[in-house]
N, C-alpha and C positions, 0 to 999 in steps of 0.2 A: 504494500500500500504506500502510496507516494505522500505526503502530510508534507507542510509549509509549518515551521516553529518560529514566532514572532519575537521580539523584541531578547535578543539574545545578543550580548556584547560579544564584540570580533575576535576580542582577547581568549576569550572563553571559550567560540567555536572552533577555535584554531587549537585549543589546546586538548578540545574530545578528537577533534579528527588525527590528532597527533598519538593521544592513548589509543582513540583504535587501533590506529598504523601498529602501534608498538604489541597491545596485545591479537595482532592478527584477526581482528575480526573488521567486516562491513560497520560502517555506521549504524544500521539498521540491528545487526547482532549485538554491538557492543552495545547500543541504547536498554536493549531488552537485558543484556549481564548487568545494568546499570540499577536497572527499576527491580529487579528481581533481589539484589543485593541491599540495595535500599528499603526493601517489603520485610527483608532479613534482620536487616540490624534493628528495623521497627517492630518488628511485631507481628509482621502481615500487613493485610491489605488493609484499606480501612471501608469495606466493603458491609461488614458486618456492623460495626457501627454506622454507618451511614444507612443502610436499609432497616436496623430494628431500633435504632435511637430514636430519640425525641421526635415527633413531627413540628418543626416550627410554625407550620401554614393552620395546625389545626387551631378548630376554631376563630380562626378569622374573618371567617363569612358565614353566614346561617344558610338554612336552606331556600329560603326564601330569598336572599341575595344572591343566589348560582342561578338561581331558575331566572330572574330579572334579567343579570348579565345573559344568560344563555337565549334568551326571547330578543332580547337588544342585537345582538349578536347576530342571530339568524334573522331577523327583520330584513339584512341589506342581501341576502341570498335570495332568490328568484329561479324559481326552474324555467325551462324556455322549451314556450308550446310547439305542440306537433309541426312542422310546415302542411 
């Protein structure tokens, strides 16, 4: 998969493509022994806390403020009649 990574000092890039270089791998391998290594010294992912933690959004709206938005919402949709 081909990805574009934004806002990354020149200093910095030149110094991963240089570790790649050194440990023999593709940019794309070395990134993944990166995050993998990184997932290591943390803990894991934070996969598991982020799907069964806290919800911050609940409660924010009632049900009767989804169904408002969601009527508002579909108001500017129109289906388009037979010719």
């Amino acid at each position: 998969m081909d990805v574009c990574i934004k806002n990354i000092e020149e200093g910095n890039w030149l110094a991963f493509k240089s570790e790649s270089l050194k440990h023999g791998a593709n940019l794309g391998e070395f990134f993944g022994t990166v995050v993998q290594e990184h997932e290591h010294a943390c803990g894991g992912s934070n996969w598991e806390k982020i799907l069964s933690g806290p919800k911050s959004l609940k409660g924010m709206l009632s049900r009767k403020d989804l169904i408002e938005i969601r009527t508002e919402f579909r108001k500017g949709f129109t289906l388009r009649e037979a010719p």
